[in-house]
N, C-alpha and C positions, 0 to 999 in steps of 0.2 A: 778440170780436165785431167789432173793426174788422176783423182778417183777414177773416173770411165777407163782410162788407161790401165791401171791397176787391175781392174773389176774383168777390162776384157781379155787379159793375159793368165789371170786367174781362171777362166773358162774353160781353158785352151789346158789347162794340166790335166793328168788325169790323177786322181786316189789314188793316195802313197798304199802303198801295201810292202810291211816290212820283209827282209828273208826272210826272219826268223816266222812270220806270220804263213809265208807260202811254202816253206819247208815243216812248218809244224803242221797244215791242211794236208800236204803229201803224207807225212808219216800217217796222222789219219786214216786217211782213204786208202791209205797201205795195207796197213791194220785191216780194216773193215773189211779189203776185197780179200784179205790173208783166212779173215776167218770164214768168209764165206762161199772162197774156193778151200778149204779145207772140206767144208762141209757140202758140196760137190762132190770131193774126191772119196770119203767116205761115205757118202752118200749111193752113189756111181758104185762103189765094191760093194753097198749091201744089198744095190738094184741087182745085180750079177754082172754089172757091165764090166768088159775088161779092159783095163789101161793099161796095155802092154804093146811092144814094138820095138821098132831098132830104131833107139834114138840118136845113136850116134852111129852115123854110114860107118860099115865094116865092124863093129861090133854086135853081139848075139841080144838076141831080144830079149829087153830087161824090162818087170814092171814099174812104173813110176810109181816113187816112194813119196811121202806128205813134206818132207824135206825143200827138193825143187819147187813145188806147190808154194811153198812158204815164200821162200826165197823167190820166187818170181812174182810171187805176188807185193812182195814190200819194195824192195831195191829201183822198181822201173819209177819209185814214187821222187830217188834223187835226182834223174837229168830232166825228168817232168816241172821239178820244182826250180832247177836249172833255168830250165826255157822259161818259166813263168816269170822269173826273176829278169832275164834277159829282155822279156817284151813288155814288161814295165817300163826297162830302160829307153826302149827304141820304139816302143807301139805305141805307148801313151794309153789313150782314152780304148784303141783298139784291140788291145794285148787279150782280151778276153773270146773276141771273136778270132784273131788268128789262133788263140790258144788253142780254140775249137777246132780250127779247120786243123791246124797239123795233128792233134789229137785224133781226131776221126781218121785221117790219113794213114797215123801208125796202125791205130788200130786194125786198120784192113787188111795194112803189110803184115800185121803177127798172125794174120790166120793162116799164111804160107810156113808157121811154123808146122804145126798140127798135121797142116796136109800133105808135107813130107815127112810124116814118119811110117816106114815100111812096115807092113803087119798091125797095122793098129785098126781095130774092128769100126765099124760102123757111127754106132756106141762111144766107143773110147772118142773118135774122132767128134762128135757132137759135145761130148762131156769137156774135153779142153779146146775147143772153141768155145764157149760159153766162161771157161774158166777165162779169158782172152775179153772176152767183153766184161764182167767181172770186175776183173781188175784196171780195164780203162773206165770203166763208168764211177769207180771206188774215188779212184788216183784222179781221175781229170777231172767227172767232175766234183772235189774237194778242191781242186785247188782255181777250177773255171769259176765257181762259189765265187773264193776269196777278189781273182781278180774283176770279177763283174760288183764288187763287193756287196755281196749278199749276206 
């Protein structure tokens, strides 16, 4: 009776997934969505599209440098890998499907970034939205991967 006991409590865990395993999938898919909104962004300048606008209200319209690009594409992979670590803790077997649901949730909220920026063409504005999916498809799922452990 202790086996069955044992066997049915065993059920009920879900697959350890270490930090180091779901901060190392973030950096990853950092990486990955890094190099491949890079290559959007120059991609996007040699189509003739323009990435230009006021990105920051009350300052003059500046064009977006590969800099920000980098930077926004690696860094969103630490509170990603964060929460992943967290719904481990507290999700268990589920950690994978909430991962997704608030996943897809941000995502939606960062297209309000893009779509307030003043003066930004048509173009520019399609080219980072894309960069915005990009990077959550990079970053989430690498690390939706690890916790659905694939």
């Amino acid at each position: 009776m202790t086996t069955m006991t044992n066997t049915a409590a065993n059920d009920q865990t879900a697959p350890s997934v270490s930090a180091g395993a779901l901060f190392g999938a973030g950096l990853l898919g950092g990486v990955a969505s890094a190099v491949a909104n890079l290559a959007l962004f120059f991609g996007s300048g040699a189509a003739g599209i323009s990435l230009e606008g006021m990105f920051q209200p009350g300052q003059p319209v500046a064009s977006l440098s590969p800099v920000p690009v980098l930077i926004s594409s690696i860094v969103p992979a630490i509170p990603g890998a964060l929460l992943a670590l967290l719904l481990v803790k507290f999700a268990r077997q589920r950690a994978a499907l909430v991962f997704a649901v608030i996943s897809a949730v941000f995502t939606v909220l960062s297209f309000g970034g893009p779509a307030n920026v003043q003066g930004l063409s048509t173009g520019g504005l399609v080219v980072m939205e894309l960069m915005h999916v990009v990077a959550a498809v990079g970053i989430g799922g690498a690390l939706w991967r690890k916790l659905a452990g694939k």
